[in-house]
N, C-alpha and C positions, 0 to 999 in steps of 0.2 A: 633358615633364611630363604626368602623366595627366589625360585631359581634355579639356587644352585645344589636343591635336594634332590633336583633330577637327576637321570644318571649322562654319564659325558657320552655317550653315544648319541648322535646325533638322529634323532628320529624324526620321522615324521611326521606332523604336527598337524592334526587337523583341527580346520576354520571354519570348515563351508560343510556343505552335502555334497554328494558325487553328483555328475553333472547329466544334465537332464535330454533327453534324446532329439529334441532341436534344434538346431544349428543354430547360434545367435556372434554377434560379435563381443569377442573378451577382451578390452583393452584394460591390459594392467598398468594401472599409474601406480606410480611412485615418486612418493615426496622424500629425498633426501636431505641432511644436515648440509651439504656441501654442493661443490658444483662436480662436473664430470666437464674437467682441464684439455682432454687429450683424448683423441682416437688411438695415437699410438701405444702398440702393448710394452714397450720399453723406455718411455718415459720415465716415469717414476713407480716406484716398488712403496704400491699405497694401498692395503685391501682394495677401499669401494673401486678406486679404478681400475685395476687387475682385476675384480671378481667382477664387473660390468661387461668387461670387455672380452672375458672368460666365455661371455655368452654367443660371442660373435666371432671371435677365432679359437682356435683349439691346441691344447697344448699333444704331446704326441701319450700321455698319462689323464685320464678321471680322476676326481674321487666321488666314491659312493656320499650319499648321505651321513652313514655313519663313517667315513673318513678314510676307508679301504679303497688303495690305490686301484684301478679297474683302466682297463685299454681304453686309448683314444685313438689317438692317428695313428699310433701303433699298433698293431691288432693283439701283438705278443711278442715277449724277447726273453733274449738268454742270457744268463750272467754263467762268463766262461772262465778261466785262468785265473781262478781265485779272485773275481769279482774285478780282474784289471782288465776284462773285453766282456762288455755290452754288445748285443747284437741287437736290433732291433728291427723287425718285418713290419714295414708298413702298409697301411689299409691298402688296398687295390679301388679303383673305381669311383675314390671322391677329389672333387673338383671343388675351386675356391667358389664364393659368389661371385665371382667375372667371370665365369667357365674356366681358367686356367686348372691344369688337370695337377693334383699334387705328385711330387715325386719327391727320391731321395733328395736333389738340389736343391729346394727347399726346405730342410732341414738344415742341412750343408748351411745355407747362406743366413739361418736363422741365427745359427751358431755365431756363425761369426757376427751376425750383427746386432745379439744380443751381448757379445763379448768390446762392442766399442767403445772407443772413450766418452761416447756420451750417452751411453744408456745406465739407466738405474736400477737393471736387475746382472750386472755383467755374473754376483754372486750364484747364480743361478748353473752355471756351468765351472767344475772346478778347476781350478789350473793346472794347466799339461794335459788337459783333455783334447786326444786328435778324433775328428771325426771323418770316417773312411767313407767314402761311397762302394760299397760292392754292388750292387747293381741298382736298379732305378725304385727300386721297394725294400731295399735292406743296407741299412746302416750300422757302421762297427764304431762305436767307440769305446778307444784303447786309452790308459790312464796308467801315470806312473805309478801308483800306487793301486791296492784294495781298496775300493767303495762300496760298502753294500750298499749305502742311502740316498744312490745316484741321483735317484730321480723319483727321491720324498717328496721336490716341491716345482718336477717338471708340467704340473698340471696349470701350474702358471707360469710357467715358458710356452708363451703362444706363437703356435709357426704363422710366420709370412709367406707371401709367395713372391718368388724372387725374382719371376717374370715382370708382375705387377709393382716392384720396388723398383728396379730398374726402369720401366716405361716410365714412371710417374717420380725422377729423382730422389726415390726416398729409401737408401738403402743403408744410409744411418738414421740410430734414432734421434729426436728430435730432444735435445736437451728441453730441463725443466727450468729452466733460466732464460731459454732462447726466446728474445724479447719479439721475435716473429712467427706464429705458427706455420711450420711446415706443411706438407702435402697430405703425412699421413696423420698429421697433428686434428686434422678437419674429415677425412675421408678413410675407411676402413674396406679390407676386404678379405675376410677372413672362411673357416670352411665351417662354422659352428651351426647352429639350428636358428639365429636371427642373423638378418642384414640391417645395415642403418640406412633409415628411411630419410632421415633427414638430423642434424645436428647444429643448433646453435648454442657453441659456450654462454652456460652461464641463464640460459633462458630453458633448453628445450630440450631433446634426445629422444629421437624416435625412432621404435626398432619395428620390425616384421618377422613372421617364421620365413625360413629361409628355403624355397622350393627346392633348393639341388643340396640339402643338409644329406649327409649319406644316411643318416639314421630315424629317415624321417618316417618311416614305416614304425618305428619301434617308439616313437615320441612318446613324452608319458606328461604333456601340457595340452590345454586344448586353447592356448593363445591366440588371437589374430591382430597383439598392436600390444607393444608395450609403450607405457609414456614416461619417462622421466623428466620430473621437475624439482630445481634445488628448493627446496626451501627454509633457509637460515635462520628464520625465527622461531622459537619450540613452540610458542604458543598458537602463530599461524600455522605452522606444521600441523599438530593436535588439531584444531578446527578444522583443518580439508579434510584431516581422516574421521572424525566424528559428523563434518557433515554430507559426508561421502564425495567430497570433491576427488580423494584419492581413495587407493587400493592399500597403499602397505605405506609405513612412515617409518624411521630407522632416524635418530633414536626415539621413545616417547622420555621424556625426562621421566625421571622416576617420582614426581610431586604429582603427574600427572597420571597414572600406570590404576591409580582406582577408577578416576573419570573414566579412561579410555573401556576399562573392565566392565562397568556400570552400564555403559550407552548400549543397548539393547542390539545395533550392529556393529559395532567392533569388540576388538580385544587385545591384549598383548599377549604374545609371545615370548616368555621369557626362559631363560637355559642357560646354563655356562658357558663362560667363554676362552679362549686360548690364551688370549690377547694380556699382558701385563702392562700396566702404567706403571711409569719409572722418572723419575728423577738424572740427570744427569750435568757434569762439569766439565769445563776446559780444563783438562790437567797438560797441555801442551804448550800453551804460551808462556812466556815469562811475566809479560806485561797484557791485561785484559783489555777487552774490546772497550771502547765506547758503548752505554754509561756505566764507569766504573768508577770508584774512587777510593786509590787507599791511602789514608794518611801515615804520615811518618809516627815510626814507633816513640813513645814519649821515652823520655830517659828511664833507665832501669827496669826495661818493659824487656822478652824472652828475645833472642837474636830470634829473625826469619829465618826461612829456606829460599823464600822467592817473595816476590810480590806481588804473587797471582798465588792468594790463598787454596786458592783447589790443589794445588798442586802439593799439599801438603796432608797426608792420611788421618791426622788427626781435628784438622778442619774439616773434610769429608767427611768423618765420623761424628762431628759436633752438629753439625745439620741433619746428619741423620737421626741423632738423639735428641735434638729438640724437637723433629718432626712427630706428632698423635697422628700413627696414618690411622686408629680405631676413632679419633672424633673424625676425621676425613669418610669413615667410610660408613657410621652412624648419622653422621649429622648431613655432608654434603651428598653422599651418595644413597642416603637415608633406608641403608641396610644391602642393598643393589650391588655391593661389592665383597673382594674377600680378600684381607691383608694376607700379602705377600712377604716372605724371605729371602724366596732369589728372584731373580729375572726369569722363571721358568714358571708356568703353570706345575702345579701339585702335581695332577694328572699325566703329567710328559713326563715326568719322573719322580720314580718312586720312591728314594732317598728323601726327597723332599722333606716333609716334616719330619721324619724320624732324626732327623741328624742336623737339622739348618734351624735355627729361631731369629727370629729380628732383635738386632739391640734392641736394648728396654728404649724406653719412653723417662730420659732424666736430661731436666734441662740444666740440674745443680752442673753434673757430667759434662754435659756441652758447654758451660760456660767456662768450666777450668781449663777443657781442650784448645778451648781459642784462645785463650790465654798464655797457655803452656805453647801454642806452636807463635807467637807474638803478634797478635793481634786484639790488643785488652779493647776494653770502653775509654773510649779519650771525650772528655765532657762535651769539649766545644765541638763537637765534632758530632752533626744529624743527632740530637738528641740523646748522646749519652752512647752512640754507635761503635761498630769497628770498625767496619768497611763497608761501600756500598756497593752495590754492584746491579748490573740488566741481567731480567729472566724475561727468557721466550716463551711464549705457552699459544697454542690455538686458542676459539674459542668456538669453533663447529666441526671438531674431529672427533674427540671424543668423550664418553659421557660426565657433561659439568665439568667439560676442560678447565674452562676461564676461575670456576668458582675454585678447583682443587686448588690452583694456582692463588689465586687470595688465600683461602685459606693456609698455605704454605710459610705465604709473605707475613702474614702476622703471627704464624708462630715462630719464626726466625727473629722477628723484631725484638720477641721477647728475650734473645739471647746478642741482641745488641747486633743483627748483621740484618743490613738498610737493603731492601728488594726495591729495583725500579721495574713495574711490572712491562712485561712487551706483549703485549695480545693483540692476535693478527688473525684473518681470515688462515683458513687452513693453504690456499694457493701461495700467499705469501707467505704464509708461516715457513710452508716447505721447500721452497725455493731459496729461501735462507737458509735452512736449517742442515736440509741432506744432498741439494743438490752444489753442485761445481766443487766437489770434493770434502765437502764439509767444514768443519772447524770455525763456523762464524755464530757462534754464540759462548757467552761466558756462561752459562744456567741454565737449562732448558728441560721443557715436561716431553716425553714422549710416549709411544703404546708401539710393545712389537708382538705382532703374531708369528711365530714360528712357520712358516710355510712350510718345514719339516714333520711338525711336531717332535721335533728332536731337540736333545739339550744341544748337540753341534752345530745347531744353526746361529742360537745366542750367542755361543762362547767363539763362532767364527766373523759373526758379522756386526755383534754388539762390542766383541771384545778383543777382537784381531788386532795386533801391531798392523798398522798400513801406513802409506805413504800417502803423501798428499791427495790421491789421484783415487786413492781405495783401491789398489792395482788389483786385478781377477778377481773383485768381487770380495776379498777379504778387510773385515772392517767398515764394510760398506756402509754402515751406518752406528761406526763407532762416532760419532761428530764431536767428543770432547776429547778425542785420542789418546786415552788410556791404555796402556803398553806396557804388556810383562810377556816375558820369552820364556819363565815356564806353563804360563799358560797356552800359551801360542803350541809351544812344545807337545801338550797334552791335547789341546786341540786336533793335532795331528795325528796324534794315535789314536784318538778317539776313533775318526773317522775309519781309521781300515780295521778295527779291532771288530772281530764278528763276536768273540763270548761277550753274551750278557753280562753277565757276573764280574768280568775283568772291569768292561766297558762301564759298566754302571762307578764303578772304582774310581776310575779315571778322572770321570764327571766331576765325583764328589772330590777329586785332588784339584779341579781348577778352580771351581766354585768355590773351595777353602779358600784359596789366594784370594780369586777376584773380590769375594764377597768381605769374608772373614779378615780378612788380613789389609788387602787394598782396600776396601771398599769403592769397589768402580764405579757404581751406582746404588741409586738409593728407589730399590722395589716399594712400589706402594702397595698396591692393590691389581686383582686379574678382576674387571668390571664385570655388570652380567649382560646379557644381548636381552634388547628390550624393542623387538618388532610391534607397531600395532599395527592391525590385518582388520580388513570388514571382515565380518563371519561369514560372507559367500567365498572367501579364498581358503584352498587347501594346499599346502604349502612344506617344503623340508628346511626346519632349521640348523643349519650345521654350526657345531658350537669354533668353528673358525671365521664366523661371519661373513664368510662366501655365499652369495647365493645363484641359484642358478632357477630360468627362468624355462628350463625342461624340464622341472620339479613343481610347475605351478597349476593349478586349475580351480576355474571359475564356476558356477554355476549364476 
């Protein structure tokens, strides 16, 4: 399979020639799927704008190309007292892009206000974590428990500065629902290697290298102007990169991946990727959202549990057996993907295939399961149906969103349970889906990247009991509220357990539940990254689809 016969280390990929001893201007365009919503780095917890904005503030952690955690605003730390006190020595000597000079109190104040009720990455700092100021360059935090994996995904905890929050009222974040953008919704000021030149949602995004970057002596881009523009259509997309209107285009649909190969100045970039598409349910309401409809059981039909079929294991199980995620990932994804097991890339752990397979592929099976939990075929009833019901699906986040989603809806039909399909731009998609606590969908397709690369980021944040509110980040993006306490249980040892070997154990005891037994969700496919680049750009593809634009050169 193209791809993903690479190895998962994230290399460097070269595009271009090394760049030629005149000074010329490089402006890297970029046509994205989507729009770029928010300046704020705690809005929403969404790759493209976390990995955009990565470019312009800095978390106090790196990672390398191949995915090796490396110093950022922190120059170095210590893990003291059995991993329950971090110390952390920050850089001396860099200043935001407004001149404000970094210190520990902005860490301090990052903390806290990536921990408020209206940011979308609060999971990013874990709960009971106190952050200490010892002096104006060294920070302690102290944690009721052992964490070795503190700060697996603090490269996307981008610092503020707390000066410029408070001058400029923005010292919360700016929810992803807030029907007005805020201060820092529109304006950034971060300590990274660009500044933003200029920003209009929706049309434009324009960066600069950033003269007071601390690292700009060590630069490894020879950029003067990045250009960002959404472009929602594939096909328009593909045309600016083939007629060199752009630089890089993310995604190339995979129908398109030979043209692009073909055209004598571009090419695709393609590699594994972290990311799993997944299937998920309300297993929390009793009674579903709007459009649902279930009709009354005909006489002699199995008694219910509820009236909100998800909420039943053997209904969850009948849609997973009537789903072919291999014609999904032959036909729609036209090889470009690799069926999944669990909610985990293979690669993040190792159990993985040796121990996990996907229910087969038996629709005879799904039909008696919906049966057996009471929801048969009632004639009069949508052609022969059980029940109907609303699925949410994007249709410019991720690769052939809109299409996996049809494809879905009619292999379900054929087990008699009626999809009304709900396809949105991804801004509204997500605004519905993850933001103001969740829980407003009955159906819905999603893609989670591990920002850990750990199995305890799924099993904390896809599959956490939480409260409505997703309190300290746990859950934070369960949105169908699926809830077992001995997962939750095991989630919790997971995290302080240092042995391998124990730890890997663990894994495989929540995974049994969630996957095996609950079935919490329904893994499709990990897609594969499918960049296309003119051949003057040299470029590092990381198979987490961050990209960072200090990794870039033109000739």
């Amino acid at each position: 399979m193209r791809g993903f016969a690479k190895a998962f280390a994230g290399a460097v990929l070269a595009a271009g020639l090394v760049l030629g001893s005149g000074a010329q201007a490089n402006n890297f365009r970029m046509g994205f799927q989507g729009n770029l919503n928010t300046l704020d780095p705690y809005t929403i917890n969404e790759t493209f704008t976390v990995a955009f904005l990565g470019n312009v503030y800095e978390g106090l952690t790196r990672r390398a190309p191949n995915l090796d955690i490396i110093p950022g605003l922190a120059e170095r730390w210590e893990i003291l007292e059995g991993a329950r006190l971090w110390r952390f020595h920050l850089r001396r000597g860099v200043t935001f892009a407004g001149g404000e000079p970094f210190t520990a109190d902005d860490v301090l104040f990052s903390a806290a206000r990536v921990r408020g009720e209206t940011s979308d990455l609060r999971a990013r700092i874990p709960n009971g974590a106190e952050f200490v100021k010892v002096d104006d360059f060294t920070v302690d935090v102290r944690l009721p428990a052992p964490n070795p994996i503190l700060i697996s995904d603090w490269d996307t905890w981008l610092i503020m500065s707390k000066t410029w929050a408070e001058r400029n009222s923005a010292t919360e974040a700016v929810s992803s629902r807030a029907t007005q953008p805020g201060f820092s919704t529109l304006n950034a000021n971060g300590t990274g290697p660009f500044v933003v030149q200029s920003h209009q949602p929706g049309v434009r995004t324009v960066l600069a290298p950033n003269p007071r970057w601390w690292n700009d002596a060590n630069k490894q881009h020879n950029l003067t102007q990045v250009t960002f523009t959404p472009i929602l259509n594939d096909a328009t997309r593909v045309a600016a990169l083939l007629s060199g209107e752009v630089d890089w285009i993310d995604p190339v649909p995979v129908q398109d991946m030979d043209r692009v190969n073909a055209n004598p100045t571009t090419q695709v970039l393609a590699g594994p990727e972290t990311r799993t598409i997944y299937l998920g349910f309300d297993q929390r309401r009793d009674t579903l959202l709007a459009p649902a409809e279930i009709p009354p059981a005909p006489a002699g039909a199995a008694a219910r549990t509820s009236t909100n079929p998800f909420k039943d294991v053997r209904v969850r199980r009948a849609l997973y057996q009537a789903i072919d995620v291999n014609l999904i990932v032959q036909r729609v994804m036209r090889g470009q993907a690799r069926a999944s097991a669990l909610m985990i890339d293979p690669n993040l752990f190792a159990r993985h295939g040796a121990e996990f397979q996907r229910f087969p592929l038996d629709v005879a099976a799904a039909e008696r399961l919906l049966d057996e939990a009471g929801y048969p075929r009632i004639a009069a009833f949508r052609n022969n149906s059980r029940f109907s019901v609303g699925m949410d699906c994007p249709n410019d986040r991720y690769v052939n969103d809109a299409a996996i989603c049809q494809a879905v809806i009619a292999m379900l039909a054929r087990v008699g349970v009626h999809i009304t399909p709900i396809i949105q731009p991804r801004a509204q998609y997500f605004a519905k889906i993850l933001a103001g606590g969740g829980y407003n969908t009955n159906f819905y397709l999603l893609g989670w990247t591990p920002g850990t690369n750990d199995s305890h980021n799924v099993l904390l944040q896809l599959h956490g009991c939480r409260d409505d509110r997703g309190s300290g980040g746990v859950g934070v993006a369960n949105v169908g509220g699926y809830c077992s306490q001995a997962v939750d249980a095991l989630t919790t040892r997971i995290l302080s357990e240092a042995n391998p070997v124990v730890r890997d154990g663990l894994i495989r005891d929540a995974f049994v539940i969630s996957q095996n037994q609950d079935v919490s969700h329904i893994p499709l496919h990990q897609q594969a990254l499918a960049w296309g680049v003119n051949r003057r750009v040299t470029m590092a593809q990381r198979p987490d689809n961050v990209f960072m634009f200090y990794h870039v050169m033109m000739r």
